[in-house]
BAKOLZA-712488 format. One line per 5 residues: number of its first residue (from 1); for each residue x negated, y negated, z of C-alpha. Coordinates in nm, 3 decimals, padded with zeros to 5 digits. Layout:
% BAKOLZA-712488
NUM = X:Y:Z; ...
This chain:
% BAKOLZA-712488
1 = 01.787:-03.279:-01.016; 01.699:-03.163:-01.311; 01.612:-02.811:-01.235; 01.883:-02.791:-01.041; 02.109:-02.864:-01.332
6 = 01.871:-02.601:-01.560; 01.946:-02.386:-01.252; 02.288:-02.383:-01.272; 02.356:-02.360:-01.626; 02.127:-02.077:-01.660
11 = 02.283:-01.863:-01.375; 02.620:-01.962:-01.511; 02.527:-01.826:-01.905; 02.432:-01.480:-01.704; 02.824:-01.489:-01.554
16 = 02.942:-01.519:-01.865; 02.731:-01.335:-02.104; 02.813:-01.002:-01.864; 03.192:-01.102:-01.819; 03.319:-00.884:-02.145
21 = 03.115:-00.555:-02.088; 03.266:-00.231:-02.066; 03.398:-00.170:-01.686; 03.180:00.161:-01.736; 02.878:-00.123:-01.712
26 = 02.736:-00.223:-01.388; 02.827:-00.543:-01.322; 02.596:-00.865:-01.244; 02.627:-00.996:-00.910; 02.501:-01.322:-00.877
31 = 02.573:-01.598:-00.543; 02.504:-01.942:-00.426; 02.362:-02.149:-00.130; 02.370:-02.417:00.001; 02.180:-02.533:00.371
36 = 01.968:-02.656:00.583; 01.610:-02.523:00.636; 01.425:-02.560:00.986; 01.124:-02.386:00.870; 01.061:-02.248:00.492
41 = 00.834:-01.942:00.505; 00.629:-01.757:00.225; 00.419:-01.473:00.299; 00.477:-01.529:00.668; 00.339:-01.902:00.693
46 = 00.521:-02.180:00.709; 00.557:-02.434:00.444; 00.829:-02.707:00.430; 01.046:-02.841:00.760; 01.394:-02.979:00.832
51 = 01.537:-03.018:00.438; 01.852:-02.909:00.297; 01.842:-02.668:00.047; 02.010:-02.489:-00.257; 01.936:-02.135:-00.365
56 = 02.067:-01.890:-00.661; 02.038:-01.569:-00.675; 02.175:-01.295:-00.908; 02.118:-00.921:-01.005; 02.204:-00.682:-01.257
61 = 02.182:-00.248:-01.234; 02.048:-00.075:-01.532; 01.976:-00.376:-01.728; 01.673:-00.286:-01.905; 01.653:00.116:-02.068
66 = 02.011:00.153:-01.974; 02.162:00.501:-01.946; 01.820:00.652:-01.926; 01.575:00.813:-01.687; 01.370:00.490:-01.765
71 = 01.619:00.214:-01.678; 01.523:-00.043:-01.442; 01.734:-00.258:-01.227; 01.643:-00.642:-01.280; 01.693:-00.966:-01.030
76 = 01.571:-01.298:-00.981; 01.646:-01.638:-00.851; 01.512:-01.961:-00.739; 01.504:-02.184:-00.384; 01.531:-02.529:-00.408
81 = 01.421:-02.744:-00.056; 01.473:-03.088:-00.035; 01.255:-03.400:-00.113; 00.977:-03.427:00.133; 00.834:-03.809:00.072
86 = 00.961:-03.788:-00.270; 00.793:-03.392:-00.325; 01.050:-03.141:-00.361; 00.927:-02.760:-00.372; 01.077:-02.436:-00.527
91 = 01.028:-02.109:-00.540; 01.136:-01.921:-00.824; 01.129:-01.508:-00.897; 01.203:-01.247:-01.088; 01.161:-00.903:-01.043
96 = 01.228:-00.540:-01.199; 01.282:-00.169:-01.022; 01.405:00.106:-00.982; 01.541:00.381:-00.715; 01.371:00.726:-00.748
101 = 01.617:00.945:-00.555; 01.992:00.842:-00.494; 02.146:00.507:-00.420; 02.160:00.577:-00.049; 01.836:00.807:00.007
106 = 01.546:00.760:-00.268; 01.218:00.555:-00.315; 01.247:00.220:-00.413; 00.970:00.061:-00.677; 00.973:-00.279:-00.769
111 = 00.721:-00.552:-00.947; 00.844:-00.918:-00.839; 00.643:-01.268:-01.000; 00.692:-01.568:-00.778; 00.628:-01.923:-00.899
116 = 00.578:-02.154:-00.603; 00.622:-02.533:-00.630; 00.478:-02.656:-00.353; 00.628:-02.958:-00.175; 00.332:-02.970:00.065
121 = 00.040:-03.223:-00.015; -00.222:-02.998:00.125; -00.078:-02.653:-00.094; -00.070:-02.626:-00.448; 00.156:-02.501:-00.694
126 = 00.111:-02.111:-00.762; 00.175:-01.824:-00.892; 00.219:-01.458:-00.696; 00.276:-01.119:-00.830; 00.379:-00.800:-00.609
131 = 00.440:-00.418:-00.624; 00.693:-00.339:-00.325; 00.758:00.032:-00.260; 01.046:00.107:-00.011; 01.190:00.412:00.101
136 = 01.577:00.402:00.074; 01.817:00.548:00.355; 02.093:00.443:00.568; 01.932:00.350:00.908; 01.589:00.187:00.833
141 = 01.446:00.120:00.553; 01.010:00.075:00.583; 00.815:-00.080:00.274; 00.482:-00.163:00.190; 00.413:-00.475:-00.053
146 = 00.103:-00.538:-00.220; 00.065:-00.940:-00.276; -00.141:-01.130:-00.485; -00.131:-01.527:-00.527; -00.351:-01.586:-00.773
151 = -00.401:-01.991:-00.753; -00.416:-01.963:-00.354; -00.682:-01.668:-00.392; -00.502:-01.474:-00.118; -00.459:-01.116:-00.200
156 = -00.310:-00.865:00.043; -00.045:-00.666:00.192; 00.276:-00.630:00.385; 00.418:-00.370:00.584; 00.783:-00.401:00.702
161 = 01.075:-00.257:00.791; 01.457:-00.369:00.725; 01.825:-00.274:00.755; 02.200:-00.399:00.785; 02.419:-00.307:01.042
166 = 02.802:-00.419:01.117; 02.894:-00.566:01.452; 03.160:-00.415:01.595; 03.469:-00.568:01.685; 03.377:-00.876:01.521
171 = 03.292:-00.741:01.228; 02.977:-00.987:01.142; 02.711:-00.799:00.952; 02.354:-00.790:01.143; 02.048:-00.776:00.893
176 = 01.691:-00.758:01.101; 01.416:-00.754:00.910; 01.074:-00.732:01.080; 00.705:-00.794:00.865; 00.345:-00.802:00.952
181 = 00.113:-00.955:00.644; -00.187:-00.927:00.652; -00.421:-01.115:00.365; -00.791:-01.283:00.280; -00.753:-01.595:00.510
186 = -00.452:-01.512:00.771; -00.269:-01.239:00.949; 00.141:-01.295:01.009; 00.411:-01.141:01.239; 00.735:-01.218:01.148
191 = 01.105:-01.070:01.264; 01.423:-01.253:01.166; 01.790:-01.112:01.185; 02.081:-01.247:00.925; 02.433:-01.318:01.105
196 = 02.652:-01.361:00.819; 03.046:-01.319:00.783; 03.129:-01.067:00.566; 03.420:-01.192:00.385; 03.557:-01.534:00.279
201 = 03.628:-01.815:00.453; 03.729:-02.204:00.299; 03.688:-02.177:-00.041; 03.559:-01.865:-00.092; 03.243:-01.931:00.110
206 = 03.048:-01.707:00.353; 02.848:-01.880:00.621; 02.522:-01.720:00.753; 02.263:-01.777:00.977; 01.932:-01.621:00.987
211 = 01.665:-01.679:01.312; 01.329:-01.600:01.261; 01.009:-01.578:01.504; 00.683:-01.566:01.366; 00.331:-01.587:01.488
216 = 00.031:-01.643:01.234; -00.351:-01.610:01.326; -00.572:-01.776:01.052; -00.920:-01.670:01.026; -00.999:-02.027:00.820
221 = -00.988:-02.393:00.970; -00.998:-02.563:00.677; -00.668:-02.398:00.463; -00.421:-02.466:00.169; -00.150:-02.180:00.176
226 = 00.059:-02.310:00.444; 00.167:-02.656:00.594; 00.067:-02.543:00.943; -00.044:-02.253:01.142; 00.281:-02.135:01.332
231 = 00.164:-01.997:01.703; 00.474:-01.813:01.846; 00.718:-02.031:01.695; 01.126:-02.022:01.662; 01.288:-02.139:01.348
236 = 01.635:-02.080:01.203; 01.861:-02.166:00.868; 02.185:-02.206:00.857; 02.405:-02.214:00.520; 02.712:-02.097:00.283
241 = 02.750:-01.870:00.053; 02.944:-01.844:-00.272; 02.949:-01.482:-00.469; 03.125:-01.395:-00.818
């Protein structure tokens, strides 16, 4: 509870402390959620099951070096899962980059730090850095992420590729997103689409859903990065969405 509350006030002093700037500014964007989790994955593996969860999120253009060839774009957030016997985990992140190019065609460079708190008994906390480098158009967008956990001692790669589309008629947008990791101890296939509704519904919220299929091979019996080794399993979450 208590990081939740630290959580909340923090994201809320970020509304605020952007709400008076120049309309010339780009503005923070920052969102809640709230759900339920069937499977929690990091780096393609599984980690916690079946527990509700809160997230917050937020992002701000040009926040660092702003107005010149050097500003970078900076984001973050943090994923809160429920109690599992008493053990809740997080994952919290935050992350700087930039767009070499133009907003809709460029590269994409980013550095990201993760601090995982694991909710697992058999995975311990850690902490992950990356260098993501995406190339930036309006059909598909490929990346390549260089990972590095450094308490798990897993050090690797991902290759992926991702983009948004809106259904028609209904109007839903469709984000798939489809990943293949490959580090020390494991290899990972992932693709997952996001259903979400594009406006507002009760309350300003947006629901989503997001299904996800993965397949890990581990190369180690004995292992501490994930809860499980997921074999060509299903999993889905399923939540709401509040932005301002």
């Amino acid at each position: 509870m208590k990081k939740l509350v630290t959580l909340l006030f923090a994201i809320a002093g970020l509304h605020l402390s952007y709400a008076e700037e120049p309309a010339t500014t780009p503005s923070t964007s920052i969102s809640l959620e709230a759900g339920y989790i069937d499977t929690l994955h990091v780096n393609g593996v599984p980690r916690v099951t079946e527990t509700p969860y809160i997230a917050a999120k937020f992002s701000k253009p040009n926040a660092l070096f702003a107005d010149t060839a050097l500003s970078l774009d900076v984001s973050g957030g943090a994923l809160l899962a429920g109690p599992n016997e008493d053990v809740s985990e997080s994952h919290w992140n935050l992350a700087v980059g930039k767009t070499v190019g133009f907003d809709n065609f460029g590269l994409r460079v980013g550095g990201e730090i993760w601090r995982h708190q694991s909710g697992t008994p058999t995975v311990p906390d850690s902490t992950e850095v990356a260098l993501k480098v995406g190339l930036v158009n309006p059909i598909v967008s490929p990346y390549v992420k260089l990972i590095n956990d450094l308490d798990l001692d897993q050090k690797g790669y991902a290759v992926g590729a991702e983009t948004s589309w809106t259904l028609p008629v209904v109007g839903w947008s469709l984000a798939p997103d489809v990943s293949w990791y490959s580090l020390d101890d494991y290899e990972s296939f992932r693709a997952a689409a996001t259903v979400s509704y594009p406006g507002e519904l009760l309350w300003g919220l947006s629901p989503f859903v997001t299904l996800s299929w993965v397949d890990n091979d581990f190369d180690v019996a004995n292992f501490n990065f994930a809860s499980y080794e997921a074999d060509t399993e299903f999993s889905w979450l399923a939540g709401v969405r509040y932005s301002f």
